[in-house]
KEKE-3310 file (N, C-alpha, C; in steps of 0.2 Angstrom, whole numbers, plus 5000, padded with zeros to 4 digits):
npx = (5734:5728:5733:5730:5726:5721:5716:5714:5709:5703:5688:5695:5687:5687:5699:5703:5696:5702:5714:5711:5711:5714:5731:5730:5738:5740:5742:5740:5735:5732:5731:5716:5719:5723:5736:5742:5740:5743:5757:5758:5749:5755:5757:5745:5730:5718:5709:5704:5695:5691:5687:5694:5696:5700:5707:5708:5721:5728:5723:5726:5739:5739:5743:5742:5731:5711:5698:5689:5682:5671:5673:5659:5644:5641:5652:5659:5669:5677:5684:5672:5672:5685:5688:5678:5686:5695:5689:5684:5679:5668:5663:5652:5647:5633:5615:5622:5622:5613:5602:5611:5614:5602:5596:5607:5604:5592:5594:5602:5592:5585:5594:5593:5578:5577:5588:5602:5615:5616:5610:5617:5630:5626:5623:5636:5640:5634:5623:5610:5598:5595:5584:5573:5572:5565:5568:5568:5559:5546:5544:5533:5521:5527:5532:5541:5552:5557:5571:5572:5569:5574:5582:5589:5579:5565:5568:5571:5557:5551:5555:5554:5537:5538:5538:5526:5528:5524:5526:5532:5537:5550:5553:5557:5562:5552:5537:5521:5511:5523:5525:5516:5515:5526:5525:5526:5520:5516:5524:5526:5529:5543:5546:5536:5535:5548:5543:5533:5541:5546:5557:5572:5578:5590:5593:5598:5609:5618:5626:5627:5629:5627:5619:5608:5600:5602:5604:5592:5581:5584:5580:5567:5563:5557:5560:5564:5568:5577:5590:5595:5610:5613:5620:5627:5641:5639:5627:5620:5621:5635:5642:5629:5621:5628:5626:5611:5612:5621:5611:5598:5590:5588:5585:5594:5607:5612:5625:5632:5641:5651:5658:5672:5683:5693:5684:5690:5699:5694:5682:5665:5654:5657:5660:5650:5636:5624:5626:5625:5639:5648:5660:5658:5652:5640:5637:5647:5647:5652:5647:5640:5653:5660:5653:5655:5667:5668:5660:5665:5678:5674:5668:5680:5686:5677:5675:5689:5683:5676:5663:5654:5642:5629:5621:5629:5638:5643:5643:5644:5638:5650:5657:5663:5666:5665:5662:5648:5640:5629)
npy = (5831:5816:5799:5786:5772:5763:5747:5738:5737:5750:5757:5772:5783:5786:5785:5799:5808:5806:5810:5825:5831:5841:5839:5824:5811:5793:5778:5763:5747:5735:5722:5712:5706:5701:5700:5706:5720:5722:5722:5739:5742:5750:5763:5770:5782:5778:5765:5761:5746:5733:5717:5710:5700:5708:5706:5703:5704:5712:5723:5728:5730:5741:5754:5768:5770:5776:5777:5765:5762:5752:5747:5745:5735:5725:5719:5709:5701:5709:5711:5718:5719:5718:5733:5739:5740:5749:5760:5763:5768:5762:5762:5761:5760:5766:5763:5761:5749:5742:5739:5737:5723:5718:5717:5709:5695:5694:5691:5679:5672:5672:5667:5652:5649:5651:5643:5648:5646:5632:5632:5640:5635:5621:5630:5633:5622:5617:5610:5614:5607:5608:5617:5611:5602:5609:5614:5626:5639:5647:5662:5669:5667:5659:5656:5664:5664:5676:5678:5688:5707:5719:5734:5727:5716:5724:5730:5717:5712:5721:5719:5703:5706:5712:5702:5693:5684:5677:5683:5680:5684:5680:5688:5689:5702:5711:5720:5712:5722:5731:5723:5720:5732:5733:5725:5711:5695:5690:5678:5671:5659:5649:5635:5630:5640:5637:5624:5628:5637:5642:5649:5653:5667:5676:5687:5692:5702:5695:5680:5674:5662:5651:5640:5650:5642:5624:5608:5603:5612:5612:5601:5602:5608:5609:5599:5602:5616:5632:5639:5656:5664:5681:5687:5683:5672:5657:5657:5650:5634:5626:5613:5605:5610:5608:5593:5592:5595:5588:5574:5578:5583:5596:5610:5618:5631:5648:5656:5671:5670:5665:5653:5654:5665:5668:5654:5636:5627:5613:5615:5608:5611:5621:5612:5608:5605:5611:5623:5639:5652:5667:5677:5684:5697:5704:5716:5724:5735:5745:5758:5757:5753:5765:5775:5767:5768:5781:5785:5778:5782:5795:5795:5795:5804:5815:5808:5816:5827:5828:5827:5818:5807:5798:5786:5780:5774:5760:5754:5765:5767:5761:5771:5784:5798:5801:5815:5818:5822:5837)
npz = (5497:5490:5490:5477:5475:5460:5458:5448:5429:5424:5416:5404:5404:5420:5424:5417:5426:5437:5434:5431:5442:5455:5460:5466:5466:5458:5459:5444:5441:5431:5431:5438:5452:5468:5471:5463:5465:5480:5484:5484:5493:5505:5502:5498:5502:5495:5491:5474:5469:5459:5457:5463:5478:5494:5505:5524:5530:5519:5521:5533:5530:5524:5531:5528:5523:5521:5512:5504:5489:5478:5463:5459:5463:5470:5487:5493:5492:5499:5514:5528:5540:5544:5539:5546:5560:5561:5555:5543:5529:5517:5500:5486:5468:5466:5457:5444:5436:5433:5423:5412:5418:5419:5405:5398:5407:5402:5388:5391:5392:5382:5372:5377:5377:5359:5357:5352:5352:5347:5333:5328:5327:5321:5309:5303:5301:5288:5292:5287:5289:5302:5304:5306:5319:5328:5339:5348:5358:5363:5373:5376:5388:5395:5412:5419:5435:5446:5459:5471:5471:5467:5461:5449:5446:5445:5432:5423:5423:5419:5404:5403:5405:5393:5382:5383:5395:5410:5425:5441:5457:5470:5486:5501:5508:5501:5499:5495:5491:5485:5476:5466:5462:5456:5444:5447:5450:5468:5475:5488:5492:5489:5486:5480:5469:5463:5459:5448:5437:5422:5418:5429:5439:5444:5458:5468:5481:5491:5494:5508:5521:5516:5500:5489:5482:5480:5481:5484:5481:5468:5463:5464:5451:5436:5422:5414:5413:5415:5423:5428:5432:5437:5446:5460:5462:5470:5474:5469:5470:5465:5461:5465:5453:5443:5445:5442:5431:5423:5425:5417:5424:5426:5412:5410:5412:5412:5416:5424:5433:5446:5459:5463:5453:5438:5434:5436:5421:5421:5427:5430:5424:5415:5404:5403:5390:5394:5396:5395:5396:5403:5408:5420:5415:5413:5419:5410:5400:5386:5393:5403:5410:5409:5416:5430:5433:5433:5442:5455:5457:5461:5471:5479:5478:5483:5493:5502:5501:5509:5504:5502:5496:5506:5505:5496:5505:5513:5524:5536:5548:5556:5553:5562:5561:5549:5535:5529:5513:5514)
capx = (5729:5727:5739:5725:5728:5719:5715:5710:5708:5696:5690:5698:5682:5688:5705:5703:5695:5710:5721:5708:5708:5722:5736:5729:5743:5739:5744:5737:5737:5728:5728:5714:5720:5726:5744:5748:5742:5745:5764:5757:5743:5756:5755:5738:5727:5712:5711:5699:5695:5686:5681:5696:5698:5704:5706:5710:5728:5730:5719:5733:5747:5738:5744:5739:5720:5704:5691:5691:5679:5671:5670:5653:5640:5644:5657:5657:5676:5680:5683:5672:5673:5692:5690:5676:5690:5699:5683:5689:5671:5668:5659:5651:5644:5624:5613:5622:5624:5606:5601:5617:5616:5594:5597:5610:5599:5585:5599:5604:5586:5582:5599:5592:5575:5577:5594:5605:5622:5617:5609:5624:5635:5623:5622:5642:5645:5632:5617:5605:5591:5593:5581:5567:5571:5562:5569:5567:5552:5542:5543:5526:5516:5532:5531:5548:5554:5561:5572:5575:5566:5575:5583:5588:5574:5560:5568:5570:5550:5547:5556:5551:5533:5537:5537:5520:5528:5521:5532:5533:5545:5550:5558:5554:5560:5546:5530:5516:5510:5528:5528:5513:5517:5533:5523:5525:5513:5520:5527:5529:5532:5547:5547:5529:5534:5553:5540:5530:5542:5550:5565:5573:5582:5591:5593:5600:5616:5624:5625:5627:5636:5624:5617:5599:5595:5606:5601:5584:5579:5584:5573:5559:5561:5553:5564:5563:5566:5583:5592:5600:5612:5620:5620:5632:5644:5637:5619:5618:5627:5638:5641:5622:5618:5633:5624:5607:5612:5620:5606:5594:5585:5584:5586:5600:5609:5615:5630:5637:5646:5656:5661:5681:5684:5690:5683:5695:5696:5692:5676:5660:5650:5661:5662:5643:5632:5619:5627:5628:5644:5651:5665:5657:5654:5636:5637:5653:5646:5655:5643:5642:5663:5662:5648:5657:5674:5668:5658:5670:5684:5671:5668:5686:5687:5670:5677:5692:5681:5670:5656:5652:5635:5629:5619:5633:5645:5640:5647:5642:5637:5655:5662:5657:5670:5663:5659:5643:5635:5624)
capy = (5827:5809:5795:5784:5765:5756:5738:5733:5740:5755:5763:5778:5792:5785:5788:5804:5808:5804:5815:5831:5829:5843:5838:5819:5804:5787:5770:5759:5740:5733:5715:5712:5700:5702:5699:5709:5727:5720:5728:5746:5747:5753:5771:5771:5782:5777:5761:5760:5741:5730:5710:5703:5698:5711:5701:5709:5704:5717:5731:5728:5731:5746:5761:5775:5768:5783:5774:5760:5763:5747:5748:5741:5736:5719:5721:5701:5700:5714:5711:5723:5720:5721:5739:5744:5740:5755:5766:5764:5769:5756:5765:5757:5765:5765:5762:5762:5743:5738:5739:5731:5717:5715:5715:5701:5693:5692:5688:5673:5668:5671:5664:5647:5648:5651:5639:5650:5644:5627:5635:5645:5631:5619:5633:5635:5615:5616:5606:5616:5605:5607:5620:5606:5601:5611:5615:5635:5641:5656:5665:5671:5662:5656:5658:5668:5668:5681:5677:5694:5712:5724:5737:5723:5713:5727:5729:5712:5710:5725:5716:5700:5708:5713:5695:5692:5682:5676:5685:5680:5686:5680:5693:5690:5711:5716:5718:5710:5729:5732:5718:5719:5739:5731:5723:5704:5690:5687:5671:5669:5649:5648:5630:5630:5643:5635:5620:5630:5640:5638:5651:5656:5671:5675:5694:5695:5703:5690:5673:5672:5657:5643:5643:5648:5636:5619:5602:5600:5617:5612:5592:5605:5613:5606:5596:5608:5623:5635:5643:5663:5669:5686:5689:5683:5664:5655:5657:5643:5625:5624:5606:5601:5611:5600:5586:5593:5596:5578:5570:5581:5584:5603:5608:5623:5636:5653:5660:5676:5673:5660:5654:5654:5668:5662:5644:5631:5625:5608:5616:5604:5618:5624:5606:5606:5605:5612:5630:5647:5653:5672:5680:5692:5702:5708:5726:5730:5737:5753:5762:5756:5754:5771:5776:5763:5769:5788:5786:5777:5787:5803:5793:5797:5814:5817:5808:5817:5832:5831:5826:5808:5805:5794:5783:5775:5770:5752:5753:5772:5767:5760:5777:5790:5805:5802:5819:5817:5829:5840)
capz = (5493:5493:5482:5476:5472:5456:5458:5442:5425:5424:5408:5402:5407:5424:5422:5414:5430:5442:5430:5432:5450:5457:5468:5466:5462:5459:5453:5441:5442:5426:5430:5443:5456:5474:5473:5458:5471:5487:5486:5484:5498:5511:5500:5496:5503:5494:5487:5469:5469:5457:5460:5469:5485:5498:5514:5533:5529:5513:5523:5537:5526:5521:5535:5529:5521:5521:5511:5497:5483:5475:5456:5457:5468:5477:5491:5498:5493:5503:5521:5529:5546:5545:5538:5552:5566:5559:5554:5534:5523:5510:5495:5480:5464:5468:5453:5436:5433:5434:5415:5410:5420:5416:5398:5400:5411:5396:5382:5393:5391:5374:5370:5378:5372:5351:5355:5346:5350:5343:5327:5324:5327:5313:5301:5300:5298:5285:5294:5287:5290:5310:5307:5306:5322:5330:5347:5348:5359:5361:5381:5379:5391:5399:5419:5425:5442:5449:5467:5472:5467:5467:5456:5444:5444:5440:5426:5421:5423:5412:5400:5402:5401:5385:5379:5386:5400:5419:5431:5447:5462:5476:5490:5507:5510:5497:5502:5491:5485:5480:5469:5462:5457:5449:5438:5444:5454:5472:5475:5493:5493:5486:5485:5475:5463:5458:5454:5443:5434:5417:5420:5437:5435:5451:5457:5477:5483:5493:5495:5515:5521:5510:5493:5490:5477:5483:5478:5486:5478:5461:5464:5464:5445:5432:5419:5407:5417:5415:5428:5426:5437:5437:5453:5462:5463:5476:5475:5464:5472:5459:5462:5464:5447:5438:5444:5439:5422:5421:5424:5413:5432:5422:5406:5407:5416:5412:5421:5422:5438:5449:5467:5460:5445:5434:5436:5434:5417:5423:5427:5423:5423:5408:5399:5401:5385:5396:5400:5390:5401:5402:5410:5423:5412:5412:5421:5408:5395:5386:5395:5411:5413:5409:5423:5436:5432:5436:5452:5458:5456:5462:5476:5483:5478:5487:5501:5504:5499:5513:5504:5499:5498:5512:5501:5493:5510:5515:5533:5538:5556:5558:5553:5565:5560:5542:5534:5521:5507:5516)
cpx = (5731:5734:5732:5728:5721:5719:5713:5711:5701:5693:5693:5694:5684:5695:5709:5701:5700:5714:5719:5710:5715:5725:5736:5735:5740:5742:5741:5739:5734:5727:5723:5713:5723:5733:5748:5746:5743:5752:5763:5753:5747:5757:5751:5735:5720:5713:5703:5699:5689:5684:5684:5695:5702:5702:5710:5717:5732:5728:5724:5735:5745:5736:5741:5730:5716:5701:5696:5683:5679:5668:5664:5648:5641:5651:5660:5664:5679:5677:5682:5672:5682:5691:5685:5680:5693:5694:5685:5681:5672:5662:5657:5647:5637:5621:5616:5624:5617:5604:5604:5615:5607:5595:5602:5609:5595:5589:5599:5598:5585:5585:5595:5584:5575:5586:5598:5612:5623:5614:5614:5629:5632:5623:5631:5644:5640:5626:5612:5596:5590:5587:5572:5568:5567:5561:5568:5560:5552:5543:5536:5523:5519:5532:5539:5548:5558:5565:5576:5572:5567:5575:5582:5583:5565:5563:5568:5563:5547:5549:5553:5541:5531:5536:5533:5523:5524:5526:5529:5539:5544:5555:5555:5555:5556:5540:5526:5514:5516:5528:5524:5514:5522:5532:5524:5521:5520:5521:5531:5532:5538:5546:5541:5532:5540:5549:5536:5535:5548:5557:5565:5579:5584:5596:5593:5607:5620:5620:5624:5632:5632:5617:5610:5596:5602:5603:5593:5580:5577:5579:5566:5556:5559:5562:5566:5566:5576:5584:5596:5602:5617:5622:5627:5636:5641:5630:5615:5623:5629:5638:5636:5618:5624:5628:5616:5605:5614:5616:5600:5588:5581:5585:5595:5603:5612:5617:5634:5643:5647:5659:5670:5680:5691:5689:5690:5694:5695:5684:5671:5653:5650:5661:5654:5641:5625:5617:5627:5631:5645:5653:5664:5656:5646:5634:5644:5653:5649:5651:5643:5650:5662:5659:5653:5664:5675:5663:5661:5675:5680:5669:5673:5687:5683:5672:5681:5691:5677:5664:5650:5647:5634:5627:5624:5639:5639:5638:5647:5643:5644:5662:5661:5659:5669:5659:5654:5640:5629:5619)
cpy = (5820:5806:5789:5777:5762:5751:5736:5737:5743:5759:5769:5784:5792:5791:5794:5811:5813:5811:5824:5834:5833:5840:5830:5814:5800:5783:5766:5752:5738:5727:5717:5703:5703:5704:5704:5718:5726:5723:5733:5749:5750:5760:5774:5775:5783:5772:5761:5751:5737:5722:5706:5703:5705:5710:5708:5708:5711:5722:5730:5733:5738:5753:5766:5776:5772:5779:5769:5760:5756:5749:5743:5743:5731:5720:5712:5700:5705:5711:5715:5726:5722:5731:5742:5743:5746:5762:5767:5763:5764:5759:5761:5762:5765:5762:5765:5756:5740:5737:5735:5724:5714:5713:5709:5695:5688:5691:5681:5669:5669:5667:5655:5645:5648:5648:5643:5647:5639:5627:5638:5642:5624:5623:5632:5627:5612:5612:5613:5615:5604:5613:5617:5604:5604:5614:5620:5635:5646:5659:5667:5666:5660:5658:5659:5667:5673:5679:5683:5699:5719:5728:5733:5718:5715:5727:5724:5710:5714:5721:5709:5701:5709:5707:5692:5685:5681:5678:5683:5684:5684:5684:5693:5698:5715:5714:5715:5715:5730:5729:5718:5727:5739:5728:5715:5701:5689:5681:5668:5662:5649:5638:5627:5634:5642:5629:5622:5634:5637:5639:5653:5661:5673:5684:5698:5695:5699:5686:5670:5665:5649:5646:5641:5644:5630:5614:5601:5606:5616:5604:5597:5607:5607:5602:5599:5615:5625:5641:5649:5663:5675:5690:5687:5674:5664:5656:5652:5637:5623:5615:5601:5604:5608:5595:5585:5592:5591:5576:5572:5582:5593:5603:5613:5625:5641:5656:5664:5677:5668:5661:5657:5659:5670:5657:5639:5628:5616:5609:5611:5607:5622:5618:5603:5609:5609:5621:5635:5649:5662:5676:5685:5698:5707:5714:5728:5729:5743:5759:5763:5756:5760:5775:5772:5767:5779:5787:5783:5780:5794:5800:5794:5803:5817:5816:5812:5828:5835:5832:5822:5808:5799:5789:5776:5770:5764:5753:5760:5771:5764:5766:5784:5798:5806:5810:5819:5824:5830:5843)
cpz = (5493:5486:5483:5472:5468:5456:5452:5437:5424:5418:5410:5406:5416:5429:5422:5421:5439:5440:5430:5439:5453:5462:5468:5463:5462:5455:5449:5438:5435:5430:5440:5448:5463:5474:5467:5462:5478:5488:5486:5488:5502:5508:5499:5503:5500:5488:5483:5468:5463:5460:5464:5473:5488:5505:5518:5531:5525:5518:5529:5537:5524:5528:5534:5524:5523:5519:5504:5495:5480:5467:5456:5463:5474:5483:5493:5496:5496:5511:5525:5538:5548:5544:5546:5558:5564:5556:5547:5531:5516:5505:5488:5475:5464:5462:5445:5432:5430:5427:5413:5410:5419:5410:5396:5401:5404:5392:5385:5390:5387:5372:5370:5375:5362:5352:5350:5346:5345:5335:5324:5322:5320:5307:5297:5301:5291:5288:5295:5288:5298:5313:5307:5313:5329:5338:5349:5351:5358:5371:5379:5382:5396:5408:5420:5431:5445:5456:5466:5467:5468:5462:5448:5441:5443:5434:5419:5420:5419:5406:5399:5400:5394:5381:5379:5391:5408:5420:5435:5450:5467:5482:5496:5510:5505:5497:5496:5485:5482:5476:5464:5457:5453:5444:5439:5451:5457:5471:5482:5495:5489:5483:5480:5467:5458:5453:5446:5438:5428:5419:5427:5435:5443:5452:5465:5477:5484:5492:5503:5514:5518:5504:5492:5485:5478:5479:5480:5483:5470:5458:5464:5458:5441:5426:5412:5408:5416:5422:5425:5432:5435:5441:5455:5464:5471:5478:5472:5465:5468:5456:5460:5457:5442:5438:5442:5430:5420:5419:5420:5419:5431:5416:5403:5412:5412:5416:5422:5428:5442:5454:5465:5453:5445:5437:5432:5429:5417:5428:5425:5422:5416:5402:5398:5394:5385:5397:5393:5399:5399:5408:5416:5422:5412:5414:5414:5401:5393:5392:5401:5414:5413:5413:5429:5437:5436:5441:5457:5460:5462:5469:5482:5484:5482:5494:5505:5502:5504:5513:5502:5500:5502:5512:5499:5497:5514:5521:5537:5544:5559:5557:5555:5563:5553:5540:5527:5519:5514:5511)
residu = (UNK:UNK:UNK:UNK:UNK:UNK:UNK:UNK:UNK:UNK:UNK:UNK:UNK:UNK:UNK:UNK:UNK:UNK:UNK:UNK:UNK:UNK:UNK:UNK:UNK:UNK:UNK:UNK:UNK:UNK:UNK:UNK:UNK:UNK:UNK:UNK:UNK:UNK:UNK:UNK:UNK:UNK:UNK:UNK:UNK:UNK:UNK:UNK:UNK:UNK:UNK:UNK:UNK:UNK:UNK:UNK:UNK:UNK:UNK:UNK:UNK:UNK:UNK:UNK:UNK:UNK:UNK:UNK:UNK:UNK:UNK:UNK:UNK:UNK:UNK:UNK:UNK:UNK:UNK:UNK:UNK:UNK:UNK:UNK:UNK:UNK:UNK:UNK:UNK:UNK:UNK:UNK:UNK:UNK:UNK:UNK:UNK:UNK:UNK:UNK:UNK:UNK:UNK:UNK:UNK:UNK:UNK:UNK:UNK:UNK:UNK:UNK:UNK:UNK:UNK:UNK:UNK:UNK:UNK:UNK:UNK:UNK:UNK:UNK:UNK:UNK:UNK:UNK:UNK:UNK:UNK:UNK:UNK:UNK:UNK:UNK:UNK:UNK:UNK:UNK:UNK:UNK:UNK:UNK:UNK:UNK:UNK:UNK:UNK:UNK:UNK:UNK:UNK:UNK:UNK:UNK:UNK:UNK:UNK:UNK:UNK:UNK:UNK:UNK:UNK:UNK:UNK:UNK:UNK:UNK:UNK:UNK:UNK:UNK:UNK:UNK:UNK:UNK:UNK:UNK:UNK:UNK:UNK:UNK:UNK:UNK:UNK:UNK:UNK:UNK:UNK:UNK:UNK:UNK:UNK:UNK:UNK:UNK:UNK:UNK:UNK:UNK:UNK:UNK:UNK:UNK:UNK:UNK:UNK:UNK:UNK:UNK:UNK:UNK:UNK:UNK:UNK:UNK:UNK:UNK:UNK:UNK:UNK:UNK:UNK:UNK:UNK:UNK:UNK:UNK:UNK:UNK:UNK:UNK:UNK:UNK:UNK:UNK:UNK:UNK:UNK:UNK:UNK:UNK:UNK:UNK:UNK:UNK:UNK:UNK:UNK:UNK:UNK:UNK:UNK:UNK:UNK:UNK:UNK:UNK:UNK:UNK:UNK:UNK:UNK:UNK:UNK:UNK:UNK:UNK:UNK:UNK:UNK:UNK:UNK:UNK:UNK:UNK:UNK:UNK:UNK:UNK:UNK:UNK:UNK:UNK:UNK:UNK:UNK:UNK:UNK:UNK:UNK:UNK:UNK:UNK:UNK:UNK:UNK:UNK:UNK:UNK:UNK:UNK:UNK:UNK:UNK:UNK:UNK:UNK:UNK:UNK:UNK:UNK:UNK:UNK:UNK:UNK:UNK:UNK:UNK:UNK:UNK:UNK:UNK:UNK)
# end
């Protein structure tokens, strides 16, 4: 039976898991960072990984490697061309973050519509009469963007619906009738519909090697307009969205995720007056940790079971000796 390497801390149901699981050893790392599991890949056969970095160098070091398991869904810190040189399955947990990370999503935006931080922060220094100032809107009516419409971002348009908001989407891989049976108005122009759109809420997997809202992206949004990201760092020019929010060229940003995690706290991103900020946190809710933590984990046992679902391996066509659920 396998010895199974933790990368990160994992809920407990996880855990609990592992400790079921006959015959199975493993190690557990808590902090998630490179350097602090990098001495324990050369025993690992089956490394459980969460957000850091696992460059070609690590997967090297690691001899007797079977598959690696990403506690999540994104993989773009995992080097996957390194693993397919050696036929190594790269597995992610399928859909049990989507909700989380919607609901988050629409917090970020209410949070910056009804300005709660800064009500909350005049009620406890006693300026009570900041509530005559009258800066809180209403989303009804409000025109959402959508970039990207997939899992997470039907759900974010149900809700948004709820609000009596305009949805849009934009998703060059969804047809017109998908979008419309998800409930939101295409939006093939992208450059037309950033102009039109109060929020931009942003809901694609990677980044590729340049960022899809940059600076000539962001000269297009209305001056008023807030950006969501809980996607993924580097989807949003960090730099050119500093210098947006400087000059008041937009009105906000909410971001649950960043090119560097942590961001440096010399951040101006983090020193903006313009940002609601949070830690990557939006898939890890009790609920979802405790979902990601066990399909992750079942994801090795499966593999070294012989019956992995085939659904949830990235890099399938790179693993030909791979045995899937029949």
């Amino acid at each position: 039976m396998p010895h199974v390497l933790v990368a990160g801390k994992i809920h407990e149901a996880g855990v609990a898991r592992l400790r079921a699981a006959p015959g199975v050893t493993f190690d557990l790392v808590d902090e998630v960072s490179t350097a602090s599991y990098a001495p324990l890949v050369d025993k690992a056969d089956a490394i459980l990984i969460r957000t850091q970095p696992m460059p070609a160098d690590v997967i090297q070091k690691a001899g007797r490697l079977k598959i690696v398991s990403r506690h999540g869904v994104g993989y773009d810190a995992v080097d996957v061309e390194a693993l397919n040189r050696r036929h190594i399955p790269l597995a992610i947990v399928g859909d049990v973050n989507s909700r989380p990370v919607a609901e988050h999503a629409m917090m970020m935006m209410l949070s910056f519509a009804k300005r709660t931080a800064a009500y909350d922060a005049a009620t406890r220094r006693g300026g009570w009469n900041y509530r005559n100032s009258y800066e809180a809107k209403e989303l009804a009516g409000k025109t959402l963007l959508l970039i990207g419409f997939g899992r997470i971002g039907r759900i974010v348009a149900r809700m948004a619906a709820a609000f009596e908001m305009v949805v849009q989407a934009h998703d060059p891989y969804q047809s017109e009738t998908e979008i419309l049976k998800g409930g939101a108005e295409p939006a093939p122009d992208l450059a037309a519909a950033l102009g039109a759109a109060d929020y931009v809420s942003v809901h694609v997997p990677l980044a590729g090697n340049n960022a899809l809202l940059g600076q000539a992206e962001l000269a297009k949004m209305k001056p008023t307009a807030v950006i969501i990201n809980t996607a993924r760092g580097g989807l949003v020019d960090e730099s050119a969205l500093a210098g947006a929010l400087e000059t008041g060229s937009i009105a906000g940003a909410a971001l649950d995720v960043f090119v560097d995690e942590p961001p440096p706290t010399d951040h101006p991103l983090l020193r903006s007056a313009r940002t609601i900020l949070s830690p990557h946190s939006a898939g890890l809710t009790e609920e979802c940790a405790a979902r990601m933590s066990t399909a992750s984990v079942q994801n090795i046992l499966d593999f070294f079971a012989n019956r992995i679902d085939p659904s949830v391996v990235v890099n399938g066509a790179h693993v030909p000796h791979l045995a899937f659920a029949s």
